[in-house]
TIVO-2410 file (N, C-alpha, C; in nm, 3 decimals):
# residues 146
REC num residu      c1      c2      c3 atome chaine
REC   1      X   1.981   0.298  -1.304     N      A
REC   1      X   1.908   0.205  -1.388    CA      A
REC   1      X   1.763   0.248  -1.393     C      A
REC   2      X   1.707   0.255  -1.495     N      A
REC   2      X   1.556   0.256  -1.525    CA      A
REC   2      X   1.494   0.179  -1.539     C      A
REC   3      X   1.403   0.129  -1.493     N      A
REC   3      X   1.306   0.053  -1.492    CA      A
REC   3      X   1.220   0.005  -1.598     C      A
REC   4      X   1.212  -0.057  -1.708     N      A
REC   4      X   1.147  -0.052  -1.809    CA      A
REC   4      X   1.006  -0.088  -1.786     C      A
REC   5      X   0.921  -0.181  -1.686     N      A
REC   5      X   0.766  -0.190  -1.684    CA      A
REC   5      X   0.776  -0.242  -1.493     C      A
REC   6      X   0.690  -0.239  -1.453     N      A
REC   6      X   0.678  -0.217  -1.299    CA      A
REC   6      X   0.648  -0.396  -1.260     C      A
REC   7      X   0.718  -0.502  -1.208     N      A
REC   7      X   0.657  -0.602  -1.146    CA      A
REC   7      X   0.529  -0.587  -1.096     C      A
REC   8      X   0.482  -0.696  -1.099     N      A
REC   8      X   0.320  -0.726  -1.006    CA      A
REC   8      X   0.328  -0.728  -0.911     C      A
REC   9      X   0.251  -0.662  -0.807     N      A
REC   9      X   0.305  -0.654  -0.656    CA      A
REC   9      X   0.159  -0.604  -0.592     C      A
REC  10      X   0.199  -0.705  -0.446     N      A
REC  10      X   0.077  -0.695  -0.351    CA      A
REC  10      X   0.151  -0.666  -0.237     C      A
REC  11      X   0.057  -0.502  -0.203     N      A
REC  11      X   0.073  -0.462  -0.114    CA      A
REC  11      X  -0.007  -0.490   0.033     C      A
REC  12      X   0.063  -0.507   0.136     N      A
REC  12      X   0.022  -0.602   0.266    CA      A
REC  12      X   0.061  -0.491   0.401     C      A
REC  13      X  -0.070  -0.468   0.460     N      A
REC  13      X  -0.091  -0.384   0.569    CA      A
REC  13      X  -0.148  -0.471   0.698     C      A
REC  14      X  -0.185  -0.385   0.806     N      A
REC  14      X  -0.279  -0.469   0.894    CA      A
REC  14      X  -0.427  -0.490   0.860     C      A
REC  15      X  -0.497  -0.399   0.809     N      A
REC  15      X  -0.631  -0.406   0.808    CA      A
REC  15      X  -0.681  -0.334   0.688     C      A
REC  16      X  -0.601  -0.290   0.565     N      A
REC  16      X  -0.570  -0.321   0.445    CA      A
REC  16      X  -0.700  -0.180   0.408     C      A
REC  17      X  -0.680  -0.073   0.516     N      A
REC  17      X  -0.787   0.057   0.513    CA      A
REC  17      X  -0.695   0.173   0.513     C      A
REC  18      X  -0.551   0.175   0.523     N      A
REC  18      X  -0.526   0.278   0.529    CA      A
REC  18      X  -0.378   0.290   0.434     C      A
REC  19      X  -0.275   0.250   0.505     N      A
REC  19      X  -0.156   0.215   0.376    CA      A
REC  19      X  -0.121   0.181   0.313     C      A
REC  20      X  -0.209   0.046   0.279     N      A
REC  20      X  -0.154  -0.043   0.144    CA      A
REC  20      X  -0.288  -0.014   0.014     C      A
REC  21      X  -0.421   0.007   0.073     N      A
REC  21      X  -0.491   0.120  -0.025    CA      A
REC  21      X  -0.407   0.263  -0.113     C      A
REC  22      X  -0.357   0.309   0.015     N      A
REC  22      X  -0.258   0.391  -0.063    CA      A
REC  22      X  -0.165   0.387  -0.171     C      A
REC  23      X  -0.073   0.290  -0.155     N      A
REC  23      X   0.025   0.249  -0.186    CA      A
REC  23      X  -0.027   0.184  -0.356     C      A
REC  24      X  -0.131   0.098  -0.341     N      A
REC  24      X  -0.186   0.062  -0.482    CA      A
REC  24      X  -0.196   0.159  -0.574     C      A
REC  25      X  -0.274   0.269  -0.505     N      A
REC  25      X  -0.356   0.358  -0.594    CA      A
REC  25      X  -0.195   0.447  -0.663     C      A
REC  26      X  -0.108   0.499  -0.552     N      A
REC  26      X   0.001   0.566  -0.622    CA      A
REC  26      X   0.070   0.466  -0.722     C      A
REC  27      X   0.081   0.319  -0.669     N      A
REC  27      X   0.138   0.282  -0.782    CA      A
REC  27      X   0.120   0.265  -0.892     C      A
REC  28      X  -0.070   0.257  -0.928     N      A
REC  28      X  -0.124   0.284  -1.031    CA      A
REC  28      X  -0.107   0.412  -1.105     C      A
REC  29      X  -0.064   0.497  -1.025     N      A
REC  29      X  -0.067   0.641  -1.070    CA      A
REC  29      X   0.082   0.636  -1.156     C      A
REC  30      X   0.172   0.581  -1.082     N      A
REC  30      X   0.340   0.563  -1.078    CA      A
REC  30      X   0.347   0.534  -1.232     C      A
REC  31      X   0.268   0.399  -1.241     N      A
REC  31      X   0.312   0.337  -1.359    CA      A
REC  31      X   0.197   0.322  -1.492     C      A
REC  32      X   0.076   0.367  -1.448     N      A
REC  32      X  -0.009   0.364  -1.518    CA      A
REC  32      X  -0.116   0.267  -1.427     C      A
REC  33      X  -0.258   0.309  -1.492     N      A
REC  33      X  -0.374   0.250  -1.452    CA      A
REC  33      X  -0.373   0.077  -1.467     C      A
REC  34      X  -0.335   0.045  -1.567     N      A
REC  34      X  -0.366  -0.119  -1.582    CA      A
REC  34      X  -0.222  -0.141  -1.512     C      A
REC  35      X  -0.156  -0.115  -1.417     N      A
REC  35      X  -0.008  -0.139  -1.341    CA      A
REC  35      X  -0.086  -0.279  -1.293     C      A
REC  36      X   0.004  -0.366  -1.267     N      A
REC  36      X  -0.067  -0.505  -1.211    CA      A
REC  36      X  -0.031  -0.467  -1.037     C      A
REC  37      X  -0.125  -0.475  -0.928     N      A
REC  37      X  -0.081  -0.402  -0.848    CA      A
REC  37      X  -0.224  -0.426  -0.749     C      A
REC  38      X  -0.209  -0.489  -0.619     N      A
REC  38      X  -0.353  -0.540  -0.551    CA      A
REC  38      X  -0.307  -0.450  -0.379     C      A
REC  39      X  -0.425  -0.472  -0.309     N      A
REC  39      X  -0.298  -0.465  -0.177    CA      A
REC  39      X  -0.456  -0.533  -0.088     C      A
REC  40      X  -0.414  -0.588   0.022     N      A
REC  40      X  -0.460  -0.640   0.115    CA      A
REC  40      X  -0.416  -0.573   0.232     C      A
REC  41      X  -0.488  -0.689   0.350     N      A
REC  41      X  -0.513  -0.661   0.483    CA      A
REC  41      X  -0.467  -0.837   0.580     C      A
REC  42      X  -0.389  -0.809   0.707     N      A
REC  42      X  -0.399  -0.958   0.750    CA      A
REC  42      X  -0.539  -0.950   0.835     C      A
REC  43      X  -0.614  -0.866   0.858     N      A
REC  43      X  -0.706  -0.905   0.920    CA      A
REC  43      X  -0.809  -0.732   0.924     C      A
REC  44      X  -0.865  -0.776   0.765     N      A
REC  44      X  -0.916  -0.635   0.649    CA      A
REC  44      X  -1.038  -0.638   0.764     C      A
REC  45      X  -1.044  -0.415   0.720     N      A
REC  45      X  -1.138  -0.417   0.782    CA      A
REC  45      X  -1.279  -0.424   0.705     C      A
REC  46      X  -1.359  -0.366   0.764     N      A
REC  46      X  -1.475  -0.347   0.708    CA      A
REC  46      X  -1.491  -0.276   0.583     C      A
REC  47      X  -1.447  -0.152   0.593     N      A
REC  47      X  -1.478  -0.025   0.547    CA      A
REC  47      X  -1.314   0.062   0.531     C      A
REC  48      X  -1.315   0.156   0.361     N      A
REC  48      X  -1.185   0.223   0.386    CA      A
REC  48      X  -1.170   0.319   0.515     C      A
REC  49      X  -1.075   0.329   0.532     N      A
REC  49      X  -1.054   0.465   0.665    CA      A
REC  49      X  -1.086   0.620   0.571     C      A
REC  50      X  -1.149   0.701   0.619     N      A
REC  50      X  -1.238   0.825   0.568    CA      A
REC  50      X  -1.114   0.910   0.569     C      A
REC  51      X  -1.038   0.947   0.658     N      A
REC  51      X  -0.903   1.024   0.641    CA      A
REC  51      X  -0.801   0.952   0.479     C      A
REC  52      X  -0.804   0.833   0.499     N      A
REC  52      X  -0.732   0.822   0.392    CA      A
REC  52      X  -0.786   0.849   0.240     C      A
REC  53      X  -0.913   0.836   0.220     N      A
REC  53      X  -0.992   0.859   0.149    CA      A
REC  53      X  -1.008   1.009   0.120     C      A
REC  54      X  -0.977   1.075   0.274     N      A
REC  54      X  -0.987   1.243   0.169    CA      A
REC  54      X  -0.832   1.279   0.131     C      A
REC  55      X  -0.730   1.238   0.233     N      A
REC  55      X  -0.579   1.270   0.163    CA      A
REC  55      X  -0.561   1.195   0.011     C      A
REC  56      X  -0.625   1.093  -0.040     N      A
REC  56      X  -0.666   1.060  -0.127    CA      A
REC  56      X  -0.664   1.109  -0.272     C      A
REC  57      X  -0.777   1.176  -0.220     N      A
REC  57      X  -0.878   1.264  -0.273    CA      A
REC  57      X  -0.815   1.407  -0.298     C      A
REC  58      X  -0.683   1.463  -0.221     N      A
REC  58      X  -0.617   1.549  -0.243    CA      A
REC  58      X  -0.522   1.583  -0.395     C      A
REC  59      X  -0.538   1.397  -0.425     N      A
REC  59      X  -0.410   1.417  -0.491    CA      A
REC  59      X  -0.516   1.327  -0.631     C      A
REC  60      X  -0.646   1.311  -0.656     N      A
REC  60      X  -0.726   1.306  -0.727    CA      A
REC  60      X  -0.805   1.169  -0.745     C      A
REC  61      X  -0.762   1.092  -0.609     N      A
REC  61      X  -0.786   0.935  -0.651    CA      A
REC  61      X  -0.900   0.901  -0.511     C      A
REC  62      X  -1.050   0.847  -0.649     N      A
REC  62      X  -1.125   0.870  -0.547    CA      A
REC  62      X  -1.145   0.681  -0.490     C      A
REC  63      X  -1.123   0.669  -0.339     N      A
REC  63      X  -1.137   0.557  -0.274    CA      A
REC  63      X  -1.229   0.532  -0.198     C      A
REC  64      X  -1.302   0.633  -0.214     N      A
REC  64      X  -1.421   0.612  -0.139    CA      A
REC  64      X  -1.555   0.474  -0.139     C      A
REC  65      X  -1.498   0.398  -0.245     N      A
REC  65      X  -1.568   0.318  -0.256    CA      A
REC  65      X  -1.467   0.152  -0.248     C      A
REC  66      X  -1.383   0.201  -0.219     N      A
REC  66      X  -1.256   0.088  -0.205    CA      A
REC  66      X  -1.284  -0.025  -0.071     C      A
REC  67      X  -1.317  -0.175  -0.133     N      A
REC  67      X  -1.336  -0.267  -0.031    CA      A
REC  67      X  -1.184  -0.332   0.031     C      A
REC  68      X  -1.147  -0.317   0.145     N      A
REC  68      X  -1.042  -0.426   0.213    CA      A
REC  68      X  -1.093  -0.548   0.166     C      A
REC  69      X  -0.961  -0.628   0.158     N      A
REC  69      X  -0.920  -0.775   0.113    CA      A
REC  69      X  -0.801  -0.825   0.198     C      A
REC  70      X  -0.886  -0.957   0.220     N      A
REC  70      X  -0.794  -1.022   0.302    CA      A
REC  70      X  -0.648  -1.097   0.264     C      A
REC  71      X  -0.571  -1.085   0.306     N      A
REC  71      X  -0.435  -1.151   0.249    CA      A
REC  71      X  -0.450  -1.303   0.087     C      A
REC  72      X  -0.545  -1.355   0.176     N      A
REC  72      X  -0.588  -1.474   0.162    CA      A
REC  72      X  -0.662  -1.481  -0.003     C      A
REC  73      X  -0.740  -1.364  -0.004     N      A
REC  73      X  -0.776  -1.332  -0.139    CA      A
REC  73      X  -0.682  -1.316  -0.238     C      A
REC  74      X  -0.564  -1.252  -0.192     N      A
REC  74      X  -0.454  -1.164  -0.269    CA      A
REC  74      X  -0.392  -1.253  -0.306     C      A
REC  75      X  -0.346  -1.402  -0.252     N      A
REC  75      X  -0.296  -1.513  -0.283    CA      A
REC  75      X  -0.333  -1.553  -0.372     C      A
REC  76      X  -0.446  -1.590  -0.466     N      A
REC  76      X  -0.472  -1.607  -0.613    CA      A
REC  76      X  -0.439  -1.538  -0.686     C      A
REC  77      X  -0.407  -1.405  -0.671     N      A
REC  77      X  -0.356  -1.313  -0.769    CA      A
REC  77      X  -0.223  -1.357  -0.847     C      A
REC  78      X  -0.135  -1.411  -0.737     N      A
REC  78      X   0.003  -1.351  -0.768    CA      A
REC  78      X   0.063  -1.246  -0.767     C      A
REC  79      X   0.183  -1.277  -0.755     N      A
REC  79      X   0.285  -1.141  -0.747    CA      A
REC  79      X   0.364  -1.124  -0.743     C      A
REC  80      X   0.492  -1.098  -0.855     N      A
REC  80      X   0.664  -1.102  -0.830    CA      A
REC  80      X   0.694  -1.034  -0.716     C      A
REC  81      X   0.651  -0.917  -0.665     N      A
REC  81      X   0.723  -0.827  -0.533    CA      A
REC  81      X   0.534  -0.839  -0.434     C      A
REC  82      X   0.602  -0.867  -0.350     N      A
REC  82      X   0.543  -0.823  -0.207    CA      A
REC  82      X   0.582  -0.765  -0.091     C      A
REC  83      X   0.489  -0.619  -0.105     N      A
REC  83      X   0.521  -0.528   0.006    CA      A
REC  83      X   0.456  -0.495   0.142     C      A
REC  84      X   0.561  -0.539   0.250     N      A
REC  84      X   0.448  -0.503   0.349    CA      A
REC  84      X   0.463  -0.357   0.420     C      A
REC  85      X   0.395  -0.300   0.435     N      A
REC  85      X   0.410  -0.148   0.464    CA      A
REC  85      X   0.343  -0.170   0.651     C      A
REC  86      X   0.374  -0.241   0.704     N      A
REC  86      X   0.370  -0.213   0.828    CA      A
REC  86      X   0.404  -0.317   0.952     C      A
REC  87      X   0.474  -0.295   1.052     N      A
REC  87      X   0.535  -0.447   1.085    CA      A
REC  87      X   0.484  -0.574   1.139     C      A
REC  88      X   0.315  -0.526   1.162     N      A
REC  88      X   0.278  -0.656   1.206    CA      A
REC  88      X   0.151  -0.726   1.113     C      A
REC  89      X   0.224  -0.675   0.950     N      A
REC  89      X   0.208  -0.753   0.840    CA      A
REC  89      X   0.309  -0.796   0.748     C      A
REC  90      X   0.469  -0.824   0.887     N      A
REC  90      X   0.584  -0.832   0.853    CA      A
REC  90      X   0.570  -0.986   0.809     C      A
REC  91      X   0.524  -1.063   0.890     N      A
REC  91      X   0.531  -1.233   0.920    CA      A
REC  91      X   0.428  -1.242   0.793     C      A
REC  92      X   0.273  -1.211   0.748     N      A
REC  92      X   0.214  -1.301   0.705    CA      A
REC  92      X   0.247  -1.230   0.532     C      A
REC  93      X   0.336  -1.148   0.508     N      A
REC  93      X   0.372  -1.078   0.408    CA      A
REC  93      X   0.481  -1.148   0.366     C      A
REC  94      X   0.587  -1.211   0.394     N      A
REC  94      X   0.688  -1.303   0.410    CA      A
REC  94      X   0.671  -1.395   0.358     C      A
REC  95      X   0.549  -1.488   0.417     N      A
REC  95      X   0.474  -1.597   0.426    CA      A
REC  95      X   0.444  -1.600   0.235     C      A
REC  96      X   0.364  -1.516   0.270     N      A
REC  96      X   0.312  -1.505   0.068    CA      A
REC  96      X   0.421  -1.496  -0.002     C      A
REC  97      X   0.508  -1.418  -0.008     N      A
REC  97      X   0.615  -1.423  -0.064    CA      A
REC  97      X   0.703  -1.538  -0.079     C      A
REC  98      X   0.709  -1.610   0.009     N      A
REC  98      X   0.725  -1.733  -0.006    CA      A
REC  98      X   0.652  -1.832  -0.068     C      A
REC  99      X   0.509  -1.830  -0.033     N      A
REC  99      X   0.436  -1.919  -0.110    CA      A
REC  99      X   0.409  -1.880  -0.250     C      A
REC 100      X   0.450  -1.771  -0.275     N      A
REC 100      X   0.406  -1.717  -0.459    CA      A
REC 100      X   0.536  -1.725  -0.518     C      A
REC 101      X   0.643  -1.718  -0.456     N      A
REC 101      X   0.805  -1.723  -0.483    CA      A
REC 101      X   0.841  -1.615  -0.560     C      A
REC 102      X   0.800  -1.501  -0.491     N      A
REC 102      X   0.759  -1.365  -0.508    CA      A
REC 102      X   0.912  -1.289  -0.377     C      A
REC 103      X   0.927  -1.187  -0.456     N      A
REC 103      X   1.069  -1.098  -0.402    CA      A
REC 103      X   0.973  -1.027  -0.270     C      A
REC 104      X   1.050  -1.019  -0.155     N      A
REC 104      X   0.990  -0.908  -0.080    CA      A
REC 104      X   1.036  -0.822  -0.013     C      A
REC 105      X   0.973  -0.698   0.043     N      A
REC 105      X   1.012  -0.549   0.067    CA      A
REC 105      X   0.956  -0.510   0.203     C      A
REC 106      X   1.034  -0.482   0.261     N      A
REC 106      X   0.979  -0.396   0.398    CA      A
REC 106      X   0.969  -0.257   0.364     C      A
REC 107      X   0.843  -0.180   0.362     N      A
REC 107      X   0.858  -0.065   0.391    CA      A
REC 107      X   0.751  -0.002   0.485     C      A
REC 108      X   0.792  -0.016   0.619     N      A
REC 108      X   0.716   0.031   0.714    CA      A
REC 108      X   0.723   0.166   0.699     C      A
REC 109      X   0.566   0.177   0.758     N      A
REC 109      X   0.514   0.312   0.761    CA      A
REC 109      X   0.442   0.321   0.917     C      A
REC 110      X   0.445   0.419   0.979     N      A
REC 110      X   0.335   0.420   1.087    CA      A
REC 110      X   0.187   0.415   1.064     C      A
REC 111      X   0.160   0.398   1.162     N      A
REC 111      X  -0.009   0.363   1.125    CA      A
REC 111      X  -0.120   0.484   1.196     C      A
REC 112      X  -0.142   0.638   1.101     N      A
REC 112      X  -0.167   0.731   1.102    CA      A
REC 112      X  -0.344   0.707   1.186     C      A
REC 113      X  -0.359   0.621   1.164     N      A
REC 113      X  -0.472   0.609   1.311    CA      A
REC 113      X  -0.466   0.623   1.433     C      A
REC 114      X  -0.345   0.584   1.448     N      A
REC 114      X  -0.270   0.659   1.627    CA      A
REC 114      X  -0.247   0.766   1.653     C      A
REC 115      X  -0.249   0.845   1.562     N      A
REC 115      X  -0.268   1.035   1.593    CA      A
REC 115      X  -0.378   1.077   1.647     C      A
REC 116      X  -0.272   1.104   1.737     N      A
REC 116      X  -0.402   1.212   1.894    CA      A
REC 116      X  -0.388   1.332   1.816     C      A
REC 117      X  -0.517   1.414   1.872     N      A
REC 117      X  -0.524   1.550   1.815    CA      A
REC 117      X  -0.654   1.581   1.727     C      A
REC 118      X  -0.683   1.711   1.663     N      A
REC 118      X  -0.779   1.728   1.576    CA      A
REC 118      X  -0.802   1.697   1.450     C      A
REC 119      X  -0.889   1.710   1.382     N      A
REC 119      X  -0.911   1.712   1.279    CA      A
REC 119      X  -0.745   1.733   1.155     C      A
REC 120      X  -0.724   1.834   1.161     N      A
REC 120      X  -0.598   1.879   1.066    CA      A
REC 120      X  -0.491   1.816   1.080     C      A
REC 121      X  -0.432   1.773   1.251     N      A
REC 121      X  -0.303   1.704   1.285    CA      A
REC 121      X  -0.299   1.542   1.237     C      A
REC 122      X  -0.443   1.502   1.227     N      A
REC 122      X  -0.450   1.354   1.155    CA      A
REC 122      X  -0.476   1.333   1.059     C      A
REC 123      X  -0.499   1.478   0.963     N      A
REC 123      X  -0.473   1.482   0.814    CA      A
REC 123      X  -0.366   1.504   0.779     C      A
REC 124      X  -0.261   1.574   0.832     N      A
REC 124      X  -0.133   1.574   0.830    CA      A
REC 124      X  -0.063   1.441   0.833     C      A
REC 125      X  -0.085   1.379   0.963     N      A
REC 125      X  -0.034   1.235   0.938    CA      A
REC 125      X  -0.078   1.168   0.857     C      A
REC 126      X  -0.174   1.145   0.823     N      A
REC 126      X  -0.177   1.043   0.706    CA      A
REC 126      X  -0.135   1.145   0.579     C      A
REC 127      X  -0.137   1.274   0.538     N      A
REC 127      X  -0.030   1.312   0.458    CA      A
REC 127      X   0.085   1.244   0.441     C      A
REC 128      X   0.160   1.262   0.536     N      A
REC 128      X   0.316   1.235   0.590    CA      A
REC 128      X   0.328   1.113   0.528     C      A
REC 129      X   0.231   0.997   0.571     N      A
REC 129      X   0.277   0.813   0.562    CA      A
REC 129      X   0.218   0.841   0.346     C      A
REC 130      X   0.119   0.879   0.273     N      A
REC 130      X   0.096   0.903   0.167    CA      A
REC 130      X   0.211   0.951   0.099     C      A
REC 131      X   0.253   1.059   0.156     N      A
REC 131      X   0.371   1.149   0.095    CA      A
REC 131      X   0.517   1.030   0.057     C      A
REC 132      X   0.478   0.962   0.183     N      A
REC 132      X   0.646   0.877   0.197    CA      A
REC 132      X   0.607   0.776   0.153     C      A
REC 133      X   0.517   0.703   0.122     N      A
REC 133      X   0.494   0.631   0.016    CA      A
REC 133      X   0.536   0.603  -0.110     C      A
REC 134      X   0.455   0.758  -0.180     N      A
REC 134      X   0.503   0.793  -0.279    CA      A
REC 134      X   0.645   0.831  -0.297     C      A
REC 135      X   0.712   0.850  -0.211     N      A
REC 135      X   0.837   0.911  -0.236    CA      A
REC 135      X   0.956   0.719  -0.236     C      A
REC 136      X   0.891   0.652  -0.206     N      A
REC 136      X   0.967   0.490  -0.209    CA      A
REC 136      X   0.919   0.410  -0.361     C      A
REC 137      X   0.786   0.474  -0.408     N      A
REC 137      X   0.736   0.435  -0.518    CA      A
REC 137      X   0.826   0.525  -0.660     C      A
REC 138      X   0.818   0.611  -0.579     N      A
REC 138      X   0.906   0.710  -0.709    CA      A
REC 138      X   1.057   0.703  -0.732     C      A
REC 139      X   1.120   0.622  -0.603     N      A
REC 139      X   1.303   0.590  -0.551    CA      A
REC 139      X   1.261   0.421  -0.640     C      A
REC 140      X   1.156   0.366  -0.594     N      A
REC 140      X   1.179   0.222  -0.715    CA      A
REC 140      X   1.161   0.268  -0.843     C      A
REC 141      X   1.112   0.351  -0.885     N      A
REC 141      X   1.051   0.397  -1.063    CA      A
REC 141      X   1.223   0.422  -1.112     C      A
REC 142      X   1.292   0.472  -1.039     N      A
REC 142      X   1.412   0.541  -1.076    CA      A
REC 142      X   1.511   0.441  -1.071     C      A
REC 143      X   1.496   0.378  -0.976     N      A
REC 143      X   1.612   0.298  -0.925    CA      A
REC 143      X   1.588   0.133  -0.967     C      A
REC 144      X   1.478   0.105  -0.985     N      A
REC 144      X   1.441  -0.005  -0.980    CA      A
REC 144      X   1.469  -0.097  -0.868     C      A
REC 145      X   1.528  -0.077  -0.731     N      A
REC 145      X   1.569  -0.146  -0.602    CA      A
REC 145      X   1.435  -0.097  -0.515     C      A
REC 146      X   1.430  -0.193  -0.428     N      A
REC 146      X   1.317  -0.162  -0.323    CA      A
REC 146      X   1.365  -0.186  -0.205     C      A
***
């Protein structure tokens, strides 16, 4: 089945700096720029994460100026699908989904800030969680199932 236009969907991380930034921007890419498509944080940080911002930046999308948002914001939006991409934005990702009466999706990812190592091995990981992202964004474009 093909998908004819992409649901509205808010994507839900822990601190809304590293995977669900991601996840917006490809899906904007996925389906087009005006894609209806937000993502938050249950407890956003300050500032984007700089690794994600240059794997980013690999693939042409510049975030360097991208503010975290708190769940709480994302709740005025709306949103038929809500995704939480990590598990301990399993509960308050649920939660919205319930309160917007909005479909929802687990797709955990690890959280590429826990990579020990240098410079390159934690650009790799956050490669890896970007890469597999996109590769669940591109299995819904096709499939239309999440």
């Amino acid at each position: 089945m093909s998908v004819a236009g992409p649901p509205s969907v808010i994507f839900v991380c822990g601190r809304n700096a590293v995977r669900s930034p991601m996840a917006e921007a490809l899906w904007r890419a996925a389906f087009g720029a005006d894609a209806p498509a937000i993502s938050c944080g249950v407890e956003p940080a300050s500032f984007p994460d700089g690794f994600m911002v240059s794997v980013m930046g690999e693939l042409g999308h510049e975030l360097s100026d991208y503010e975290p948002q708190d769940i709480s914001a994302a709740q005025e939006d709306g949103a038929e699908l809500i995704v939480s991409l990590a598990g301990e934005a399993d509960a308050a990702a649920r939660a919205l989904a319930g309160d917007l009466g909005a479909a929802f999706a687990a797709w955990p990812e690890r959280d590429p800030t826990r990579t020990r190592g240098g410079r390159e091995e934690k650009l790799d990981s956050y490669r890896a969680v970007r890469d597999a992202i996109a590769a669940r964004i591109s299995q819904y474009r096709k499939t239309g199932s999440y």
